[in-house]
N, CA, C and O atoms as a printed pandas DataFrame, in Angstrom:
     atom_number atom_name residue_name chain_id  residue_number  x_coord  y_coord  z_coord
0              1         N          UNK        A               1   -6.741   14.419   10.045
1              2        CA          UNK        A               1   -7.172   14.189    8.681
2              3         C          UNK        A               1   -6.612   12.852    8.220
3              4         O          UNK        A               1   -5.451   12.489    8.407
4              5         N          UNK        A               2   -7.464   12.229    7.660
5              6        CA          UNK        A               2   -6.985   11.152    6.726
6              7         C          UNK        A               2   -7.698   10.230    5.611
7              8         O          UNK        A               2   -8.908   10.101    5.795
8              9         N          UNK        A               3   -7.297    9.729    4.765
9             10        CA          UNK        A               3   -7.800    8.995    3.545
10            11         C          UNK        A               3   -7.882    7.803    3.718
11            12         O          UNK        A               3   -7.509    7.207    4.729
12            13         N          UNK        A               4   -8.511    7.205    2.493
13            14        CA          UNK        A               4   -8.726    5.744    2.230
14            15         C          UNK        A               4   -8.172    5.343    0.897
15            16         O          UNK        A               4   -8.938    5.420   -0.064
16            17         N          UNK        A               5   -6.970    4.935    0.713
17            18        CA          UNK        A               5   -7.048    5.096   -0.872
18            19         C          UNK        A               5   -6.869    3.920   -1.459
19            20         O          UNK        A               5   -6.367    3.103   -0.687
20            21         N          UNK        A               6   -7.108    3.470   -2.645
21            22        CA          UNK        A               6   -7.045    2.187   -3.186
22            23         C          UNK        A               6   -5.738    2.420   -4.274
23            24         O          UNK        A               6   -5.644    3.300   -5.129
24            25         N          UNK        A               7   -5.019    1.616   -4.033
25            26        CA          UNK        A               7   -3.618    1.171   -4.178
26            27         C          UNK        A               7   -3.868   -0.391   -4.596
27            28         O          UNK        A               7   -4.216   -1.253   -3.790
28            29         N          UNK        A               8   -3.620   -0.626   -6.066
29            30        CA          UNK        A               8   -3.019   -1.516   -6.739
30            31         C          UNK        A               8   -4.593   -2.852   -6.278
31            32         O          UNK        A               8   -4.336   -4.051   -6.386
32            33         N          UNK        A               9   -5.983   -2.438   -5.834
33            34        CA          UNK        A               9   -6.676   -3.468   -5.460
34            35         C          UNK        A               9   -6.743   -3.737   -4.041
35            36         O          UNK        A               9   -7.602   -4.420   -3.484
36            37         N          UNK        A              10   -5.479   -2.968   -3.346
37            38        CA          UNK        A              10   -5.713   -3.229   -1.918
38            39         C          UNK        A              10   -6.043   -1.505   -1.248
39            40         O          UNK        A              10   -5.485   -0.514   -1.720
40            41         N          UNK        A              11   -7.105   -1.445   -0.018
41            42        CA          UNK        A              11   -7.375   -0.399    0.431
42            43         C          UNK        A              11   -6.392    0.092    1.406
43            44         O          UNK        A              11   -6.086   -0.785    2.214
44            45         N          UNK        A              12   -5.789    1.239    1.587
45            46        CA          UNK        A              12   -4.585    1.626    2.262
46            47         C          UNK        A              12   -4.782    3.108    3.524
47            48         O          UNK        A              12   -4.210    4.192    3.412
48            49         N          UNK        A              13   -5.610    2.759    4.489
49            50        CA          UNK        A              13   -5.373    4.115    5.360
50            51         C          UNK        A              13   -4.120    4.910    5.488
51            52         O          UNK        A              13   -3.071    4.448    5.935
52            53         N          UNK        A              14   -4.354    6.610    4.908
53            54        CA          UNK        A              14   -2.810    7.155    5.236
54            55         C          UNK        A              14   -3.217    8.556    5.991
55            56         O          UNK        A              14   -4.354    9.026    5.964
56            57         N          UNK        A              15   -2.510    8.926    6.420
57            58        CA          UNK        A              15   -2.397    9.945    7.215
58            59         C          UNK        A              15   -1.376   11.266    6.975
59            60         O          UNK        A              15   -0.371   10.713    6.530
60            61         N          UNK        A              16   -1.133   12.473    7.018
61            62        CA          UNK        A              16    0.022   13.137    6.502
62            63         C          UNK        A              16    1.413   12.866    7.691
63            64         O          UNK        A              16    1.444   12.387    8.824
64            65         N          UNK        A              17    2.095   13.235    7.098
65            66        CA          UNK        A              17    3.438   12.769    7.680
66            67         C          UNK        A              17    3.822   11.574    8.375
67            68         O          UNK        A              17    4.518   11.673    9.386
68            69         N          UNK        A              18    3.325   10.092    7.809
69            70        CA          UNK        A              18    3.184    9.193    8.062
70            71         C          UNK        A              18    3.790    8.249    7.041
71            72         O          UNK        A              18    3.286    8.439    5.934
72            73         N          UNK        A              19    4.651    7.356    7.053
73            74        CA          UNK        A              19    4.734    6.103    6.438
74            75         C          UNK        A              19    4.186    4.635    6.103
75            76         O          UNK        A              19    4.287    3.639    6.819
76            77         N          UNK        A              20    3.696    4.719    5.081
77            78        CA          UNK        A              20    3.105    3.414    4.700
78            79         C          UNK        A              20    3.446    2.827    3.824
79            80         O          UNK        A              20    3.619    3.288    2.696
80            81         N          UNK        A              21    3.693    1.108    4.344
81            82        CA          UNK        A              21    3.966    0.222    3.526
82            83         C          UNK        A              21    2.586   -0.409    2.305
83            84         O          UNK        A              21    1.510   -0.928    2.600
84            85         N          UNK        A              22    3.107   -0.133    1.058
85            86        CA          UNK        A              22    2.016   -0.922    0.362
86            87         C          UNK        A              22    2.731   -1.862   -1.040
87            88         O          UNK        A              22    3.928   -1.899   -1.321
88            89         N          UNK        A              23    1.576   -2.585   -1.789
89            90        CA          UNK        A              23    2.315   -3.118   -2.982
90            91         C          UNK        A              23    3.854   -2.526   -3.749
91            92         O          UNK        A              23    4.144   -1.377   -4.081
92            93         N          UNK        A              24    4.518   -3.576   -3.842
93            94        CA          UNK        A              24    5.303   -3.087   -5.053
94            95         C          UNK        A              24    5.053   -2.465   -6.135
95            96         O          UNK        A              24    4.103   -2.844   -6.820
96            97         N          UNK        A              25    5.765   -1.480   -6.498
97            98        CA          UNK        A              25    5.626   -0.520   -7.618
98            99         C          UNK        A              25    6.888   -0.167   -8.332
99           100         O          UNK        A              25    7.890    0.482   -8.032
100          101         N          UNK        A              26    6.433   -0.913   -9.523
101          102        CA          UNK        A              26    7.969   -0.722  -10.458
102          103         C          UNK        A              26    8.533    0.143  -11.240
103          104         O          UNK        A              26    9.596    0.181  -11.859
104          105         N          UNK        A              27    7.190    1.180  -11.042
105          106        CA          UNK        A              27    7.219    2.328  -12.299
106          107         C          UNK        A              27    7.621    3.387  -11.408
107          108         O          UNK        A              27    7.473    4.551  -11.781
108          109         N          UNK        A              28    8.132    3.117  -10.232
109          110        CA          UNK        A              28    8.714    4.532   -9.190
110          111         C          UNK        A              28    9.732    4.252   -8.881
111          112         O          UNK        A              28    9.827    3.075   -8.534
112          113         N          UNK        A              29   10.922    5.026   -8.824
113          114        CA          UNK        A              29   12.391    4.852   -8.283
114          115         C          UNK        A              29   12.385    5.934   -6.629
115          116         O          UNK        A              29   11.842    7.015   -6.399
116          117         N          UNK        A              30   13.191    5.082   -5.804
117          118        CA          UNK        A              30   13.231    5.921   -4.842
118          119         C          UNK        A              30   13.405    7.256   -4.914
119          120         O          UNK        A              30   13.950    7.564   -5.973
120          121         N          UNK        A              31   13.111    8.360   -4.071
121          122        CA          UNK        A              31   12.935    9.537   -4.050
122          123         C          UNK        A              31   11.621   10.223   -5.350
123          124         O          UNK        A              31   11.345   11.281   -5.916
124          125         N          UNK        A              32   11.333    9.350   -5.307
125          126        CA          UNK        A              32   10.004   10.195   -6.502
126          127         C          UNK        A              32    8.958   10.414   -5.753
127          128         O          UNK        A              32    8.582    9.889   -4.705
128          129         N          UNK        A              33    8.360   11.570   -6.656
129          130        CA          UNK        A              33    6.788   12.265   -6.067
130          131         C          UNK        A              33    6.039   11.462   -6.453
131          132         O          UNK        A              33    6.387   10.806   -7.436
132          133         N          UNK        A              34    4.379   11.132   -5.670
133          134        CA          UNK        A              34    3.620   10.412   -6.606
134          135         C          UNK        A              34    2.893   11.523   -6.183
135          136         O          UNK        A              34    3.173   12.510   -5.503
136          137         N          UNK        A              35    1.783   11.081   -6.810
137          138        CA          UNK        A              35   -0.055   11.878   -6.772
138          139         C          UNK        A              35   -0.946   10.540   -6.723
139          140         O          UNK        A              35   -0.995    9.812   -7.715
140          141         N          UNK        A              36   -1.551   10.277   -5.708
141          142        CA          UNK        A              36   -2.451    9.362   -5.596
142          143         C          UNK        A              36   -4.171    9.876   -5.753
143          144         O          UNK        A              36   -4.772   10.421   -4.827
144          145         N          UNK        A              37   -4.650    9.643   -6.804
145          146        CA          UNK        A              37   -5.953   10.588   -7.192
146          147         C          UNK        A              37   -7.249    9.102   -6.826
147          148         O          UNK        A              37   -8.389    9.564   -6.783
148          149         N          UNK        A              38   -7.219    7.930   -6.644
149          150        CA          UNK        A              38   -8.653    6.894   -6.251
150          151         C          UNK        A              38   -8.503    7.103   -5.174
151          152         O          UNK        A              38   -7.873    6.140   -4.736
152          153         N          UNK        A              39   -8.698    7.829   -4.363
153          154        CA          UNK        A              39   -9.547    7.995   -2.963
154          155         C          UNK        A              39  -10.908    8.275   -2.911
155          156         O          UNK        A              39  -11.615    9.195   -3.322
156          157         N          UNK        A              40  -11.215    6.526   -1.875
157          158        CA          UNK        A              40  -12.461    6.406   -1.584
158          159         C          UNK        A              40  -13.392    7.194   -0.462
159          160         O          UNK        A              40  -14.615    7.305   -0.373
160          161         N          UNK        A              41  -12.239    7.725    0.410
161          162        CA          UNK        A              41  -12.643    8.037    1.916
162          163         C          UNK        A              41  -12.136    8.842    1.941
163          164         O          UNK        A              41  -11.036    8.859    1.388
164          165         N          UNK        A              42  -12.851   10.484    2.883
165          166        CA          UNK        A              42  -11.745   11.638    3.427
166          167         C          UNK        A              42  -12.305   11.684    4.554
167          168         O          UNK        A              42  -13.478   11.326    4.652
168          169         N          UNK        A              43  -11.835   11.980    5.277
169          170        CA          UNK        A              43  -12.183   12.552    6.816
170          171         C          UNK        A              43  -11.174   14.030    6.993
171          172         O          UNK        A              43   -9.983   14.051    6.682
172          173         N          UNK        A              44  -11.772   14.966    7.435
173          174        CA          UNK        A              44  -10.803   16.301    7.097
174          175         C          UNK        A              44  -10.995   16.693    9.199
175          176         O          UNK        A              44  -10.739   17.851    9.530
176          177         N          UNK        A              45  -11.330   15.891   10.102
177          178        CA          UNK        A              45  -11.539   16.157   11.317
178          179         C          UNK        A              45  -13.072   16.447   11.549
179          180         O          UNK        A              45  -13.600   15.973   12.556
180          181         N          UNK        A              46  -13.870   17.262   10.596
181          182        CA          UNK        A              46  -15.280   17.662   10.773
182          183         C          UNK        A              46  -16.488   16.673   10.081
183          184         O          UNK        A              46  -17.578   16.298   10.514
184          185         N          UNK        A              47  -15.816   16.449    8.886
185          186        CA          UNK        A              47  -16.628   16.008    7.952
186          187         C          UNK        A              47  -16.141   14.723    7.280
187          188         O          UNK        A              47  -14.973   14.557    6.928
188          189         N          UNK        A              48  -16.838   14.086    7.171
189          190        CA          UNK        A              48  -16.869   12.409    6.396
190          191         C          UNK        A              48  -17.182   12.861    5.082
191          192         O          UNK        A              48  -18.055   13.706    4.886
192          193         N          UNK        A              49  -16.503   12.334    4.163
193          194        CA          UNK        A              49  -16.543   12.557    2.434
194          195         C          UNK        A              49  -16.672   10.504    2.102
195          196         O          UNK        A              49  -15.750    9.888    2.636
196          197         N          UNK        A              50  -17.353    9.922    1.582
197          198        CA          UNK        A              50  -17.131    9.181    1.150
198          199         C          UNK        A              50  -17.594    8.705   -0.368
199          200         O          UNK        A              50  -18.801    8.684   -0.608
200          201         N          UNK        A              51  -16.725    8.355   -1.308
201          202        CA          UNK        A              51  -17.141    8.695   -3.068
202          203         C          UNK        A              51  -17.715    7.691   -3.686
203          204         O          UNK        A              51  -17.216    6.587   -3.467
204          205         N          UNK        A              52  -18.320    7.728   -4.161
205          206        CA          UNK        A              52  -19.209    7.259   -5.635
206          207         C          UNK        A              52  -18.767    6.893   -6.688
207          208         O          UNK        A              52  -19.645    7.046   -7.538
208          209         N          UNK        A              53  -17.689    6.400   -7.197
209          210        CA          UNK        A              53  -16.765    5.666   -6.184
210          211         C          UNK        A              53  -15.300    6.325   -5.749
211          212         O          UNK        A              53  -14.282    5.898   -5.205
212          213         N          UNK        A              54  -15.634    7.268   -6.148
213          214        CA          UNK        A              54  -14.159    8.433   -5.669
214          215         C          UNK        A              54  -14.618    9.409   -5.241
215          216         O          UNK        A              54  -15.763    9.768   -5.517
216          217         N          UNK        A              55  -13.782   10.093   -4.427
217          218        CA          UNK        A              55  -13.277   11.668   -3.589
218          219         C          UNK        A              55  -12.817   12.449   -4.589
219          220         O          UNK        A              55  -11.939   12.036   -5.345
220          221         N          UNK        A              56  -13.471   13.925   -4.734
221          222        CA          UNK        A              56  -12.712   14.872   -5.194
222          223         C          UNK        A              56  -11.010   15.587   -4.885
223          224         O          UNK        A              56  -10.483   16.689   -5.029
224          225         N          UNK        A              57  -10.586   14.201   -4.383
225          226        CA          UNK        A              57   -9.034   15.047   -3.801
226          227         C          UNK        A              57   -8.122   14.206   -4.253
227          228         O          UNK        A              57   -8.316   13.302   -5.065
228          229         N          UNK        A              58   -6.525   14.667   -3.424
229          230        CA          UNK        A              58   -5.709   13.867   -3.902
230          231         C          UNK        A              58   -4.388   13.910   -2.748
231          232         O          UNK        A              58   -4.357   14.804   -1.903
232          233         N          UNK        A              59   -3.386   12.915   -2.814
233          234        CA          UNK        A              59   -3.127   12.330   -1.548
234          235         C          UNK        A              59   -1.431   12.378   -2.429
235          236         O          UNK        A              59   -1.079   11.524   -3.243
236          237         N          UNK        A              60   -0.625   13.527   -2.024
237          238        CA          UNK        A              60    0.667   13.805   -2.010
238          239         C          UNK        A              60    2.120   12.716   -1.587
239          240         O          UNK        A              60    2.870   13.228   -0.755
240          241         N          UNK        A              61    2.474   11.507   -2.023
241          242        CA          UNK        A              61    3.792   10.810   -1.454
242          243         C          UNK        A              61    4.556   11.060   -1.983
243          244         O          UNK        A              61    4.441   11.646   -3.059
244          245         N          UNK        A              62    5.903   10.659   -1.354
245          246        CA          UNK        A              62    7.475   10.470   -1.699
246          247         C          UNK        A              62    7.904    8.784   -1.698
247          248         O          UNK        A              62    7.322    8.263   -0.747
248          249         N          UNK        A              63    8.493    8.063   -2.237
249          250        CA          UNK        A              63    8.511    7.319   -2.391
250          251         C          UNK        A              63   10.406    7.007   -1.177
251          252         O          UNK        A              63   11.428    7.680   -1.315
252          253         N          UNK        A              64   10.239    5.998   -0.309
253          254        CA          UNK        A              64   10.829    6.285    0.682
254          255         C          UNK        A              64   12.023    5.007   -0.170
255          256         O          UNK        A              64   13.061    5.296   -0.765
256          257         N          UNK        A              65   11.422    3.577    0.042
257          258        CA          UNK        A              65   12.510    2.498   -0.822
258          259         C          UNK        A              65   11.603    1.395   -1.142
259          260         O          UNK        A              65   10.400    1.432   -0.882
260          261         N          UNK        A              66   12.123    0.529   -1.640
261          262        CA          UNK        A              66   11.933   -0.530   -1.860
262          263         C          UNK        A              66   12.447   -1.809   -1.335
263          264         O          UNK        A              66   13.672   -1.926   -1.371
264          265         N          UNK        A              67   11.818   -2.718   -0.891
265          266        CA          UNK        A              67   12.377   -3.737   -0.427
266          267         C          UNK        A              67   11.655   -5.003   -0.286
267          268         O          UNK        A              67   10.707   -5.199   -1.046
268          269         N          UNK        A              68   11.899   -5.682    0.379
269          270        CA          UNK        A              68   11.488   -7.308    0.892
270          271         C          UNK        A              68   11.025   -7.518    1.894
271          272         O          UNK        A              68   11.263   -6.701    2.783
272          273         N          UNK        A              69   10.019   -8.886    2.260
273          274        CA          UNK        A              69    9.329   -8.779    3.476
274          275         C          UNK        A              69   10.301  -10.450    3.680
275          276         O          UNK        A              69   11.055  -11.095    2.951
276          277         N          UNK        A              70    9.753  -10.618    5.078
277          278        CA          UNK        A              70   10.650  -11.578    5.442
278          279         C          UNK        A              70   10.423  -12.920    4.563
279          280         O          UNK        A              70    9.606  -12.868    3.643
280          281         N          UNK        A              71   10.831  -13.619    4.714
281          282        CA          UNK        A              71   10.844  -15.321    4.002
282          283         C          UNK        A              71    9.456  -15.803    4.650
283          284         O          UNK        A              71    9.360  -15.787    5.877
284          285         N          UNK        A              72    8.219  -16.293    3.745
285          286        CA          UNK        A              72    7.363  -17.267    4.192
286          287         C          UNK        A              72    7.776  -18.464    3.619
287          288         O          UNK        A              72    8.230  -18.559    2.479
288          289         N          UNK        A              73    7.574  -19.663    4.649
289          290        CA          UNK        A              73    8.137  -21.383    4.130
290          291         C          UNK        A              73    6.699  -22.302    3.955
291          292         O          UNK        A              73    5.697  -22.322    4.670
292          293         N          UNK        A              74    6.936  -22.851    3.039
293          294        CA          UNK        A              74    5.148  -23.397    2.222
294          295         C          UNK        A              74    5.775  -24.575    2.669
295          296         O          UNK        A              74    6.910  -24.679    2.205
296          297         N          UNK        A              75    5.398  -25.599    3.487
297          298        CA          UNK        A              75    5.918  -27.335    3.430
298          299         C          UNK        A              75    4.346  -27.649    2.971
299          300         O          UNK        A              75    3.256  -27.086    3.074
300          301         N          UNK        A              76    4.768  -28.630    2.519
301          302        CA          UNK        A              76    3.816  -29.460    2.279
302          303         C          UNK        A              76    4.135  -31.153    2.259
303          304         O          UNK        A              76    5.022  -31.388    1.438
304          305         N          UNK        A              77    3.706  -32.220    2.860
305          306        CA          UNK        A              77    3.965  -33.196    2.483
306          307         C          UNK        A              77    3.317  -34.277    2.688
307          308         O          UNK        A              77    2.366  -34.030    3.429
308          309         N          UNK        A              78    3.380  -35.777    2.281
309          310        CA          UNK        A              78    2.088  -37.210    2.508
310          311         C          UNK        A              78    2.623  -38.126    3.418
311          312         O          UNK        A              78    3.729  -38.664    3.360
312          313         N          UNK        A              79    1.933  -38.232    4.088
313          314        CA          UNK        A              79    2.110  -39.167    4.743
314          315         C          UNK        A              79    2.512  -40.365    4.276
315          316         O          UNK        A              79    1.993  -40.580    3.180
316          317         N          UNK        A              80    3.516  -41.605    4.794
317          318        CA          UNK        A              80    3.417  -42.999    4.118
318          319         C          UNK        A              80    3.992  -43.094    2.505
319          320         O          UNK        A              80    3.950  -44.169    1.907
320          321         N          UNK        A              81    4.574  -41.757    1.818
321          322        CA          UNK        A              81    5.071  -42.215    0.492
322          323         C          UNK        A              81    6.620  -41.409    0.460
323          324         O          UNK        A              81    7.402  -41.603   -0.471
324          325         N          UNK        A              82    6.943  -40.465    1.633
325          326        CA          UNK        A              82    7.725  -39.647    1.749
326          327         C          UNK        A              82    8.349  -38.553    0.707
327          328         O          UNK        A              82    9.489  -38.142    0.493
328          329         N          UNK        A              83    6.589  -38.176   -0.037
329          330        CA          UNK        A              83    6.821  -36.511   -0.767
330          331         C          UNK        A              83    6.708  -35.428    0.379
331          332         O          UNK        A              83    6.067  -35.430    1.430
332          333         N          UNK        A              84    7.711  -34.335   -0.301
333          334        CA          UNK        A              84    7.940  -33.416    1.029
334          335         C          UNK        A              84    8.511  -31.975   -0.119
335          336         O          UNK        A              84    9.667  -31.934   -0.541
336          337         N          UNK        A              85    7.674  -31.127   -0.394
337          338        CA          UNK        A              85    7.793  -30.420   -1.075
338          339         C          UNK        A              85    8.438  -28.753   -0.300
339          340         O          UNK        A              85    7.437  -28.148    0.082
340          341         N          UNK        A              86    9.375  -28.150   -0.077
341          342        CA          UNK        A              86    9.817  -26.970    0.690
342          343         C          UNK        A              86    9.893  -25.856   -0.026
343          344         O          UNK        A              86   10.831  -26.023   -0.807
344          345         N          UNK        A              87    9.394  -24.757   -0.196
345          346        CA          UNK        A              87    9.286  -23.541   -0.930
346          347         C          UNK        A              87    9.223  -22.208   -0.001
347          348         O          UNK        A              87    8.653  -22.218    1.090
348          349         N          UNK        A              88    9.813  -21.151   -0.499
349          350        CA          UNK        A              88    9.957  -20.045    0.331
350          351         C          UNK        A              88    9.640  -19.104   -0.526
351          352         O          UNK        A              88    9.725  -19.276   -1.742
352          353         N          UNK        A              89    9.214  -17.934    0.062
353          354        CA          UNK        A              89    8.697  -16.912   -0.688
354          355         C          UNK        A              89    9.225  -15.535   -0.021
355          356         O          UNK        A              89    9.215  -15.486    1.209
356          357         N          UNK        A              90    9.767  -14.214   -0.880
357          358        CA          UNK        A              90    9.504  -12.757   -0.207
358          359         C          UNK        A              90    9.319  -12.351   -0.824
359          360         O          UNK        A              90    9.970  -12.483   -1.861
360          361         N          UNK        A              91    8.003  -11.280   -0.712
361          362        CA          UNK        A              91    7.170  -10.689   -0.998
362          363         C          UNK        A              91    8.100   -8.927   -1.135
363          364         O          UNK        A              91    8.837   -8.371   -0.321
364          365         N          UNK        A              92    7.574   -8.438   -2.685
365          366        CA          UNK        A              92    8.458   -6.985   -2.767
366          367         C          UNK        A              92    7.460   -5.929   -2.003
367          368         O          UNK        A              92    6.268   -6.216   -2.106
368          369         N          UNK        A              93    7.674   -5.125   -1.492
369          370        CA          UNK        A              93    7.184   -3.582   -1.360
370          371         C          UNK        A              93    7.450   -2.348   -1.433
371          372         O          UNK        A              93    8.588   -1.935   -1.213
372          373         N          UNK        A              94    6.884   -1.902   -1.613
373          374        CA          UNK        A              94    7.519    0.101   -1.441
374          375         C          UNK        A              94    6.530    0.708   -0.249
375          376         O          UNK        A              94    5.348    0.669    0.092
376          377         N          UNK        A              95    7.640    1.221    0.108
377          378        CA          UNK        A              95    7.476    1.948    1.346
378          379         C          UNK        A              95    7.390    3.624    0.701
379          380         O          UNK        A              95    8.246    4.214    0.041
380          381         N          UNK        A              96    5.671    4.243    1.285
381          382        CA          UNK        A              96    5.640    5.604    0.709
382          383         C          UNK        A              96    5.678    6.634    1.990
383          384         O          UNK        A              96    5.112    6.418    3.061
384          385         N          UNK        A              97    6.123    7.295    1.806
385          386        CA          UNK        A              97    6.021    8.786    3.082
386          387         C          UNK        A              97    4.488    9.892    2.163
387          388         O          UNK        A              97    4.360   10.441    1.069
388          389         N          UNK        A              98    3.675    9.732    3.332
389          390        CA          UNK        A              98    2.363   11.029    2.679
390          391         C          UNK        A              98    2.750   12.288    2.930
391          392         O          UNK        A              98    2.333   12.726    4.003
392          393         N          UNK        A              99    3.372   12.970    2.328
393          394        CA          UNK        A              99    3.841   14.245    2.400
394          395         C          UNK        A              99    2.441   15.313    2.855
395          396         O          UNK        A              99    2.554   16.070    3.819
396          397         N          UNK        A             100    1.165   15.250    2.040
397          398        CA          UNK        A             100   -0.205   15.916    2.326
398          399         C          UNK        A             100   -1.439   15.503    1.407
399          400         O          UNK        A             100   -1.530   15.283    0.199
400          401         N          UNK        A             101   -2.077   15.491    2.141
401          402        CA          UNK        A             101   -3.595   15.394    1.577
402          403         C          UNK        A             101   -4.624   16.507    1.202
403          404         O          UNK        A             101   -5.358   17.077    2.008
404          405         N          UNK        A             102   -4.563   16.747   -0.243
405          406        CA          UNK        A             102   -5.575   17.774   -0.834
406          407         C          UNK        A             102   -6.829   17.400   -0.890
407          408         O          UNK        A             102   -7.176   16.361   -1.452
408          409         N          UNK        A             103   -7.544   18.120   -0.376
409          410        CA          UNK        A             103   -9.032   18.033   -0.561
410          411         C          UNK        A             103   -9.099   19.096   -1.489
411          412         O          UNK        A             103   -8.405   20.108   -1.388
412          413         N          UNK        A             104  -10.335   18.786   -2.851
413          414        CA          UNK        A             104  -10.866   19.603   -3.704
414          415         C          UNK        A             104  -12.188   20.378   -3.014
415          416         O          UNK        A             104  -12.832   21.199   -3.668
């Protein structure tokens, strides 16, 4: 069995007893329940459900932590005038555990 669910604009395959990394989420502290109810896609092993623009079900997590992805480095620079601009970036996430997937 597994879903399709839309998370924050981005689409997220999950599976039960599985961990997935997705967007940061500031309104959850580690160890919290969520209820994820925009699911686009079910697959239950027999049958394909796909919604209009949602699934009648809903998709059970625990919220595992929060953290950081590694450092990306932006250079940028011109030739012949010696601008040289260096910027780094990490990106936040939460990491969710799918505890189960309800189908209605």
């Amino acid at each position: 069995m597994y879903a399709i669910c839309n998370l924050k604009g981005h689409q997220v395959k999950v599976r039960p007893d599985e961990t997935v990394k997705v967007q940061y989420r500031a309104d959850v502290q580690p160890g919290d329940m969520i209820v994820l109810d925009d699911i686009l896609l079910l697959h239950d092993g027999k049958q394909l459900k796909v919604g209009k623009p949602n699934v009648a079900a809903k998709v059970h997590a625990k919220v595992v932590e929060h953290g950081r992805d590694p450092k990306v480095i932006v250079f940028r620079k011109k030739k012949r005038t010696e601008y040289r601009k260096h910027k780094g970036h990490k990106q936040w996430f939460t990491m969710l555990h799918i505890e189960k997937i309800e189908a209605n």
